[in-house]
N, C-alpha and C positions, 0 to 999 in steps of 0.2 A: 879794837876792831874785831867785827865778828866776823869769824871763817863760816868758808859755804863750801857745804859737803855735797859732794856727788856721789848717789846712791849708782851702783851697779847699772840697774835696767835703764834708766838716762843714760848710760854712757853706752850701751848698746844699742839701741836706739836710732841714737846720734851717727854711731859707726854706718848703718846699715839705710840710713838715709842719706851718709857721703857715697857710698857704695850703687847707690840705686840713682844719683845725680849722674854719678861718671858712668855709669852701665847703658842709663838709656837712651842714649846717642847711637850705640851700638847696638844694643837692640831694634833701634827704627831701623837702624841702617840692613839689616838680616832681614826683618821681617818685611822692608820693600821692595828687595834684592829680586829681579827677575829674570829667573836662572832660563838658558835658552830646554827646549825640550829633550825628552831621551830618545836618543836615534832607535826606535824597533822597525820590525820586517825586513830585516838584511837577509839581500840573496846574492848569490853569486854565478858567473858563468863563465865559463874556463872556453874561450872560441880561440881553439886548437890550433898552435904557433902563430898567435898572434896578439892576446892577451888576458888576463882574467878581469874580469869588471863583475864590482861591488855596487850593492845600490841599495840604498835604506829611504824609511818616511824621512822626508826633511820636516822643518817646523813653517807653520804660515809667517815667521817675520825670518825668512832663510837670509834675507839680506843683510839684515844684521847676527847672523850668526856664521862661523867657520867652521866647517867640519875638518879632522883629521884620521887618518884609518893606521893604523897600528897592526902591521900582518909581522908574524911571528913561524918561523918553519925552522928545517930539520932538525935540533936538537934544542930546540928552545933559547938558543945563544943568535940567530942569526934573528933580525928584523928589519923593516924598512916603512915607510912613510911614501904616502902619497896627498894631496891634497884634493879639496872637494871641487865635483861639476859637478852643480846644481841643474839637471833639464829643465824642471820644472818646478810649481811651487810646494808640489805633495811629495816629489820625489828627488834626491841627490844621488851620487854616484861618484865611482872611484876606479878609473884601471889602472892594473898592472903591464908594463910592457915589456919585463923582464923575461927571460923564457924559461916558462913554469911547464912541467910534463908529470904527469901521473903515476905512479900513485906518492908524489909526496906530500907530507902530511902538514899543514898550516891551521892559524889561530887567528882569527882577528875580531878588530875592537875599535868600534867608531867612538871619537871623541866630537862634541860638540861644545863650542866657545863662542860664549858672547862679554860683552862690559862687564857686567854682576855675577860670572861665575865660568865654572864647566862642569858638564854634565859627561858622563860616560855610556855607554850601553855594556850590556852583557857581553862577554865572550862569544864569539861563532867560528863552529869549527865546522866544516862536510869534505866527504871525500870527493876530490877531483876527478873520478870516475864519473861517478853520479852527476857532475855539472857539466861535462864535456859535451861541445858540441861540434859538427866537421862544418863543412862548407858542403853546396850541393856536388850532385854528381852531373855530368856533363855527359847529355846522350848526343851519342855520335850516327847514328843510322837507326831507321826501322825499315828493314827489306823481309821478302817474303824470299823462300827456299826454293831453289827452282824444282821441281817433281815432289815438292810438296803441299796438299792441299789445305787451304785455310790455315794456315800458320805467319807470322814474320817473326824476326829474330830482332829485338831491342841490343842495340851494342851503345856501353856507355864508360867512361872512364870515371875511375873511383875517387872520391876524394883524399887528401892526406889525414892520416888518421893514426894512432899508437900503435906501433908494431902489436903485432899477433892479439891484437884485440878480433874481436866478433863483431862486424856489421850487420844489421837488421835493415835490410832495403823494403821500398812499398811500394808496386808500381801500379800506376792508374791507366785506365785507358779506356776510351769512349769511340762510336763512328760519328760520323761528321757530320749528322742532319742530328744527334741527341746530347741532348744536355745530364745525361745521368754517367756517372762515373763506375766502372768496375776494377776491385782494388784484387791485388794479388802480392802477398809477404813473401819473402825468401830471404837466407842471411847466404853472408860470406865473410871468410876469416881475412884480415888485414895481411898482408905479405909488402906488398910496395905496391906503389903507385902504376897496376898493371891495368890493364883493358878490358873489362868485364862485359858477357853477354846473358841473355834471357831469350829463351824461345816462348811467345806466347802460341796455343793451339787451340784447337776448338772453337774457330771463329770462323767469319761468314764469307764464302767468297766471292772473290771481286768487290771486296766493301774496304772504305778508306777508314783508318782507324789513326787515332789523337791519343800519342803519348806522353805520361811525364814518370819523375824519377824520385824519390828522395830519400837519405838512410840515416843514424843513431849508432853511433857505440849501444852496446847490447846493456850495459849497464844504464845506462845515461837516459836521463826524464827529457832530452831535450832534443827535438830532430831539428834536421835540415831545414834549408829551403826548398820547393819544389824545381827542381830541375825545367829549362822552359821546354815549352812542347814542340814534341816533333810526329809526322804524320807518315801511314806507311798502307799499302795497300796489298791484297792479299791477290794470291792467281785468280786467272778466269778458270770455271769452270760449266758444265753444259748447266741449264735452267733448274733450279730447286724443284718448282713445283710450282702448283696454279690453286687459287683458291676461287671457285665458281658459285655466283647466285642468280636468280631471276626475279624480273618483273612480269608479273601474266597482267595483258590487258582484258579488258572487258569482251565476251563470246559475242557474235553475233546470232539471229535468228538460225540460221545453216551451222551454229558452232565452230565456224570459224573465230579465230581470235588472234593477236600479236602478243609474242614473249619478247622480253628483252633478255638476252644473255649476259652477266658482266662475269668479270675475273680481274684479278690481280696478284700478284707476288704472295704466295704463301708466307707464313710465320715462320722466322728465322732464316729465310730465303736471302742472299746477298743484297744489301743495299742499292749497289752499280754492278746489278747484274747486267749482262745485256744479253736480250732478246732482241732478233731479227724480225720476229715474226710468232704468227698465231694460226693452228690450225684448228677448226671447227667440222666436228660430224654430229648429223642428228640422223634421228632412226623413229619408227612407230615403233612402241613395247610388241614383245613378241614376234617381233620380222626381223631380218638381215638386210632390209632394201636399207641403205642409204643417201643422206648427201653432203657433201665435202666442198667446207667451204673456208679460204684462206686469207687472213685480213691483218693489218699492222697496228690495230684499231685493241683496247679492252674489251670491248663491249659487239655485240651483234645482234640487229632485229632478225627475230624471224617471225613468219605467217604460221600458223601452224593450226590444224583440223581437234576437234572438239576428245581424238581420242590420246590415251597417254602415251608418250615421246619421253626417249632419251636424247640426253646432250652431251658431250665428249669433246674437251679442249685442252689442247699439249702447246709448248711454247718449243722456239726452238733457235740455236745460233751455232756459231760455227763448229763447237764442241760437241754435241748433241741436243736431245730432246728432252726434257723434263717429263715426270710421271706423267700418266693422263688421268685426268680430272672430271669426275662424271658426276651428273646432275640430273634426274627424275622429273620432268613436268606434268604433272598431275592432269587426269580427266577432266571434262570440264561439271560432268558430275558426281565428281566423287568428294564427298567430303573427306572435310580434316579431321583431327583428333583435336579434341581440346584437354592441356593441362593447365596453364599457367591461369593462376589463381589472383594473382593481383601484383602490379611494379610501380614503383617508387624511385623516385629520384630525389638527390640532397646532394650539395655543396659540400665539400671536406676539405683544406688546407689545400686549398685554388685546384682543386680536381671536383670533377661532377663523377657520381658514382650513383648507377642504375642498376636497382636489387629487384629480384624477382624471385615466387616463390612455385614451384609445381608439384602438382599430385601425383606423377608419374616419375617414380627414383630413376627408372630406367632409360630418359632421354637426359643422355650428359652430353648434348651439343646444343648448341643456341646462333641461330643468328640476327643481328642487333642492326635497324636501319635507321637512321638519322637525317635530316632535312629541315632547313628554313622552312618556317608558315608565311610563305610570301601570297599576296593576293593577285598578278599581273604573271609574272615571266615563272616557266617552268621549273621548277625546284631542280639544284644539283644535290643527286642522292648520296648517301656515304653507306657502305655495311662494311661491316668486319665480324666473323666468326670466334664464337669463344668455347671452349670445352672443359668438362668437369667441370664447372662453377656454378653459380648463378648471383653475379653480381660481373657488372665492367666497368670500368673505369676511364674517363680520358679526362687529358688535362685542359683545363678551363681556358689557356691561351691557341686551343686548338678550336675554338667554339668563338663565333661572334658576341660582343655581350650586348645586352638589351634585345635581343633576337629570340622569338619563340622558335625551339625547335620540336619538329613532332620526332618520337622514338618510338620504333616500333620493335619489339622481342617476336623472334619465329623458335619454334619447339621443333627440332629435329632428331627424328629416331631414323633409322639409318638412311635411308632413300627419301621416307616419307617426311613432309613439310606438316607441321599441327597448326590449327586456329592461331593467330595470331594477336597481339596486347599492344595497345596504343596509349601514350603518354603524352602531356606536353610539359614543356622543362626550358628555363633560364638561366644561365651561365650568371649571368647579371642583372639585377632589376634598377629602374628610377622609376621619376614622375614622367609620365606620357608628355610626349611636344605637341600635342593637338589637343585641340577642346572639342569635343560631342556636342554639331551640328543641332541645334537649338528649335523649336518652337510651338506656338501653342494651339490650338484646335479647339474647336465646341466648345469655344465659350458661350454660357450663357447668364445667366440672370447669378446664381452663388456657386456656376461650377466651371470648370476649365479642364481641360487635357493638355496635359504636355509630355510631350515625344522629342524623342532625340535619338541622332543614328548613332552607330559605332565608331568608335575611332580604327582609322585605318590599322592593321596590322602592325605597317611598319612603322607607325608612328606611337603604337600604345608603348615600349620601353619595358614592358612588365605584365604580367598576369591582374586584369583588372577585378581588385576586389568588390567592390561598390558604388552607385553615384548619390548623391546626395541632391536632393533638390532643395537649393533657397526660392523662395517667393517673398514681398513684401509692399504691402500696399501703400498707397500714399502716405507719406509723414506718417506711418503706422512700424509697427513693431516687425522682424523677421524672426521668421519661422522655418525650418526645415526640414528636411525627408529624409532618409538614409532606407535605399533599396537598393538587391543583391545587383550582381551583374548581368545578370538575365531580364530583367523588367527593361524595356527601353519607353517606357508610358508610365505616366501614372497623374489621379485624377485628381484636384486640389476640390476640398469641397467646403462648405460654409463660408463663403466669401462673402463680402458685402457688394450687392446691387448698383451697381453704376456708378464701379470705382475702379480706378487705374493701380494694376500690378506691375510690378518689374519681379523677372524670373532668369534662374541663372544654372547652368549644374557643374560640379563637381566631378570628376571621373578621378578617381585614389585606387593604385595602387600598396603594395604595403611599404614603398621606399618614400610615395608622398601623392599630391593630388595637381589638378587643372581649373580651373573655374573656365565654363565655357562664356560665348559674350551675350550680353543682357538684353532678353526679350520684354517690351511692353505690351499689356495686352487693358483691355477694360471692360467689365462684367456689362451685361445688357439692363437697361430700366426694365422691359420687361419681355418672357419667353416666348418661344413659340408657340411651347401648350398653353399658353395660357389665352395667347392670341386664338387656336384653336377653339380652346374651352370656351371664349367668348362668344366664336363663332357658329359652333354648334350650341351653346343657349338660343342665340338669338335666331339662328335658322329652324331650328326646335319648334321655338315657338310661334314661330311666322308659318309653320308647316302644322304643328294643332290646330293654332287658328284655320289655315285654310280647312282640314280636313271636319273642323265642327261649320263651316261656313255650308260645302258640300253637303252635311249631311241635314243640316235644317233646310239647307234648298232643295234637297229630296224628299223631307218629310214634308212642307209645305212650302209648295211653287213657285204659288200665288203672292204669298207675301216677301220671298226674295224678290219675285217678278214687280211687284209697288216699288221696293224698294230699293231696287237695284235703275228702275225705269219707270218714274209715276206718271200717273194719265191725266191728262188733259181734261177738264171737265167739258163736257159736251153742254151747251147751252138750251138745245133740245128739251136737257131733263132738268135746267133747273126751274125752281120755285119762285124765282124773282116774276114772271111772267107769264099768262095763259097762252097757250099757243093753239092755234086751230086747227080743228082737224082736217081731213081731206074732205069730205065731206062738208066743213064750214067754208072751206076755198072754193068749194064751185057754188056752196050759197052765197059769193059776195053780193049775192043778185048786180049778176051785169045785164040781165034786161033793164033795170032800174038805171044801172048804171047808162046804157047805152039809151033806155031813153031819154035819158035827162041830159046827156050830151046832144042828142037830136034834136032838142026843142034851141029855135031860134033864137028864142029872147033868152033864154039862160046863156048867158056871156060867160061867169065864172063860175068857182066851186068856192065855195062857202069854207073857208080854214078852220072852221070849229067840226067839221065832218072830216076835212083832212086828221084834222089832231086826232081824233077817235079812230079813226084806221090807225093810226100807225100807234098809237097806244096800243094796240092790239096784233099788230104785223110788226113784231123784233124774230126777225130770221137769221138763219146764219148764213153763212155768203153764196154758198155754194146751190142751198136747194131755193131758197129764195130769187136767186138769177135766175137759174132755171125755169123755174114757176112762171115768175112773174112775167119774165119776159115772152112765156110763150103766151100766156092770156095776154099779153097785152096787142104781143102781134096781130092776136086774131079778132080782138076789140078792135085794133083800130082797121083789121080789114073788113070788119061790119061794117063798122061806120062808114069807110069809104065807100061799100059796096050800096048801102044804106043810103048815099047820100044826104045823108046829115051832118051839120058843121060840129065839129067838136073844138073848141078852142082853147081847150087846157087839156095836155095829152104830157105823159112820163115818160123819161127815158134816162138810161144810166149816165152816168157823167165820174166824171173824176173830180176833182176841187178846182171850183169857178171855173166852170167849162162851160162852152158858148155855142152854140150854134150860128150857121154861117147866116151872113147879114141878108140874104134872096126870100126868109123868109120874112112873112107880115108882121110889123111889129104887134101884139094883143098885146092887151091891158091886161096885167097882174094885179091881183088883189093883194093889198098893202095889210089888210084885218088878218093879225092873227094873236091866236087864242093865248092870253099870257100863258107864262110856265110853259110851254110846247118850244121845242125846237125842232128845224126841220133838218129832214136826215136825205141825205144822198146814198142813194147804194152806187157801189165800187162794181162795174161790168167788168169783164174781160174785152180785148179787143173785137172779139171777134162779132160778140153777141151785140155789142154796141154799133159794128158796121150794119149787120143784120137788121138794127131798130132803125138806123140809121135811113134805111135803103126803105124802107117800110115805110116811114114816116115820110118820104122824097113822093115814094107814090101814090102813096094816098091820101095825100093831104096837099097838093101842087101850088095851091092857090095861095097858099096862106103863107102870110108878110112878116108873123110875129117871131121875134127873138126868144129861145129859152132859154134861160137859166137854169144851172143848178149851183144850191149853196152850198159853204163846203162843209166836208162832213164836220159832224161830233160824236167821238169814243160815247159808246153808252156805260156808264156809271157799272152796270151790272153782267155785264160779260169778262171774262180776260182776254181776248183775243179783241182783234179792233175790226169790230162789226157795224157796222156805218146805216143808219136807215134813211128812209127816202120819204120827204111829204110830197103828197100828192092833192096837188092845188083843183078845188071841184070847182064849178059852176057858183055862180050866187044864185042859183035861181032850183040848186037841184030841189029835186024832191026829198033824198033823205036828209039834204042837210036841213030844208024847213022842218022836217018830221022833228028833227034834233034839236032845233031850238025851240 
């Protein structure tokens, strides 16, 4: 059998892989192990016979963790234990209730324990001087001293504290209308539990004053608590003093004018002072005449003349009088001085503080007036007087907020008042509760005006920086405007022609903005000038035309005069016709004529001698009646006179006009000449009765009916000129001449 050797490093090996089986069990177990955390920041506070208390970081899983305190004192042989109050989950704690006093010397040392382990903190050691703390002090009275002025006397009992230690007390004390505190240190040695007093002095009287208490071991980082308060008032004493201003109204024409007088409590004057009463004297500068005048009132109007006047006002109550108080009211033409160069106002940790700066080092008095910017009811004014400075200050919860205030700086060198500097100022800004009253004007054809009024005072909230105007047309894009706060107009231009906008504005201060409510408005199709321009073209030209009309009818008459009113052709002169002269009308030979109506046996007149007359006889209506009718009259009074029968005689007629049945009917000749038509002339009534009457007398006998046929227009006149045949004899002489 073969033996098996085992070299050394195999069997080391082996050993140190049994070694590292049984090891890592404990190793996981160590390196899972979660140890609770190390108590740091342990403080301590030693509250003077009653206990000491410990307090350290606790850990965030405190609930599974136990703390224990380990204090160790006088000789290192004495200890004791306490266990842990958790407050919270950052913080744990530990008192002592054993009674522990100063100076002995202790050690201690938090343990913290959870399942997986414990952890310790470092040792802490401090002296219980340094951590002692008392209990407050208990004020028992604040009285004033009787025959002593502005003083009370604080009386308070001490708290328990280490024999013959040093107290360091702090007392505070304010009046009853302020919220600022004034502090005053003083110590006292510890003796026992005795009754301690404080006289406070130099304070305001007759003013109520709020005090409190609270003191420290002289060693020790930790005070009291304040003591509660208690309140104490100081003697009356007669009136401090008056501080006097005015308001000069506007002069009239005579220099008459109204001052207002004010006054009130001087600076540092008693809070609850009391005044009775108010006396007032004025005077003219440079006179002793006075007037005395007594009121319960701050303030008094008076009337007063154009020239300068002093004012003098004292207060006064059962004690006596306060200083007297005097006030200069300037001429009413004298000016002022000017220094103040420019002021400024700005916000500071909730105070408003108003700087100003002046050319003149030697006026170190100021006085500062303040007032709502209201639009309706009269402003309540405020001033208060400042000296050596040039900067005031008041606190922002004394001012309204969102409220414009005006501030006004007066420059005062001793009597005399200088020009005065005006500011406006807001304690508080937002966005304005009102929108800027909206709308739009002159629109026309691509332009529009929009106007908008101001937002009331009390409603703007703020100093209005800008308005912004939106506009936007129909289904179209918007577009906007950003103007200062002084423009209340402004004019949109490039618009589109006979299209509907919607318009709106904006009013932004610097805390935010308003949109006012939305105007529609719609551009014109077309302007006014343009309607003008149309109408001056066209008046234009209707006024050339007339004035070349005028001047051709001046330069030739005759032919505006055709053509404004043409003429008539006169038939007289035309050419269609021979017309006969005067001279041919008394040749018609009426001897011929009239004998050949005297002869017996001539019965008719021949229609072919009618036709050649009146071929030749186309008259026009007027001289033809005339004519004819008067030859005829006096043909037929030949004839009559003549006694001869004439039995074809003419006379005027109108269309198929008859004569009456008494006379003889004669035989008309039926022959006439073709192509001839016979012509009727048109009489007048008159000349007709006239033929009429003529023919009645001298011709009595005779039985025959006359005809006349009715007219025919002739072809060659324009007027409607009617002729007349005149039926002859058959027997005359010219008509056989003619055949």
């Amino acid at each position: 059998m073969k033996a098996t050797c085992f070299k050394p490093a195999d069997i080391n090996s082996r050993v140190m892989w049994t070694w590292t089986v049984w090891m890592l069990p404990l190793l996981s177990k160590f390196i899972l192990a979660d140890l609770p955390a190390k108590p740091e920041n342990i403080s301590c506070i030693l509250y003077y016979r009653k206990n000491l208390t410990c307090s350290w970081s606790a850990d965030s899983r405190a609930k599974y963790t136990e703390y224990r305190v380990n204090r160790t004192y006088y000789d290192g042989n004495n200890s004791d234990m306490c266990g842990s109050n958790s407050n919270s989950e950052h913080r744990a704690s530990c008192s002592y209730y054993s009674g522990i006093t100063p100076p002995l010397p202790y050690t201690l040392q938090v343990e913290a324990r959870n399942a997986d382990g414990i952890i310790q903190s470092d040792l802490f050691h401090e002296e219980l001087e340094t951590i002692i703390k008392t209990e407050a002090p208990e004020i028992l009275s604040v009285k004033p001293i009787l025959g002593v002025r502005r003083m009370v006397q604080v009386k308070w009992k001490s708290p328990p504290a280490p024999r013959y230690y040093i107290l360091t007390y702090t007392l505070r004390l304010r009046t009853v209308d302020s919220r600022h505190w004034m502090y005053v240190n003083f110590r006292r040695q510890v003796l026992t539990e005795a009754i301690e007093t404080y006289n406070l002095t130099e304070l305001q009287a007759f003013t109520k004053y709020v005090v409190s208490l609270r003191c420290k071991v002289e060693e020790s980082r930790f005070w009291s608590d304040w003591s509660q308060e208690k309140t104490g008032t100081t003697e009356e004493e007669a009136p401090y003093g008056l501080d006097v201003w005015r308001v000069l109204g506007p002069a009239e024409a005579d220099g008459i004018r109204t001052v207002q007088v004010l006054w009130k409590k001087a600076k540092g004057a008693p809070v609850l002072e009391k005044n009775f009463g108010y006396t007032l004297w004025y005077f003219p500068e440079n006179t002793t005449l006075r007037r005395t005048q007594n009121t319960t009132e701050q303030q008094y109007k008076l009337t007063l003349e154009g020239k300068a006047y002093w004012v003098c006002v004292v207060a006064y109550n059962t004690l006596g009088k306060s200083p007297v108080a005097k006030l200069r009211i300037p001429a009413v033409e004298e000016k002022a001085f000017q220094c103040i160069k420019f002021v400024q106002a700005r916000l500071t940790q909730g105070q408003l503080v108003v700087e100003w700066q002046s050319s003149k080092p030697e006026v170190n008095m100021w006085v500062l007036e303040w007032f709502k910017d209201v639009d309706s009811e009269p402003p309540t004014l405020s001033w208060e007087s400042v000296s050596h400075t040039w900067n005031w200050t008041i606190e922002q919860d004394q001012l309204e907020s969102f409220w414009c205030y005006n501030i006004t700086v007066y420059p005062v060198l001793q009597h005399l008042v200088g020009e005065p500097y005006s500011i406006q100022a807001y304690v508080k800004e937002g966005a304005p509760s009102a929108s800027p009253a909206t709308k739009a004007e002159n629109v026309g054809v691509k332009t529009a005006t929009i106007t908008w009024k101001e937002i009331p005072k009390s409603q703007r909230r703020g100093f209005i920086r800008n308005y912004t105007i939106f506009y936007q047309a129909e289904d179209g894009k918007e577009f906007s405007k950003t103007v200062n706060s002084t423009i209340l107009q402004y004019d949109l231009e490039s618009l589109t022609r006979k299209t509907s906008y919607t318009v709106w504005i904006m009013a932004s201060t610097s805390v935010g903005g308003i949109n006012s409510t939305s105007i529609n408005f719609k551009t014109l199709s077309i302007s006014i000038h343009e309607i003008i321009l149309i109408s001056f073209l066209v008046g234009g030209g209707l006024l050339i035309l007339i004035i070349l009309v005028v001047a051709y009818g001046l330069r030739k008459p005759n032919k505006l005069k055709l053509l404004c009113w043409p003429s008539i052709p006169n038939p007289a002169k035309s050419s269609v016709a021979i017309w006969p002269s005067n001279d041919s009308k008394n040749k018609l030979n009426l001897k011929e004529f009239g004998d050949s109506m005297s002869t017996e046996d001539d019965k008719t007149l021949k229609s072919s001698a009618a036709s050649d007359l009146i071929d030749k006889l186309v008259v026009n209506y007027e001289n033809f009646l005339e004519e004819v009718s008067i030859e005829e009259s006096r043909k037929g009074q030949e004839v009559v006179l003549g006694g001869e029968e004439n039995k074809y005689v003419t006379f005027p007629s109108g269309p198929t006009c008859q004569l009456e049945k008494t006379f003889e009917e004669v035989p008309v000749s039926t022959d006439r000449p073709p192509g001839k038509s016979s012509l009727c002339s048109v009489m007048s009534e008159e000349s007709y009765l006239e033929s009429e009457e003529q023919f009645l007398s001298s011709a009595p006998s005779l039985n025959q009916d006359y005809f006349c046929e009715e007219d025919v227009p002739n072809p060659y006149l324009k007027n409607s000129v009617t002729t007349r045949e005149f039926l002859m004899s058959e027997n005359s002489p010219d008509q056989s001449k003619r055949d």
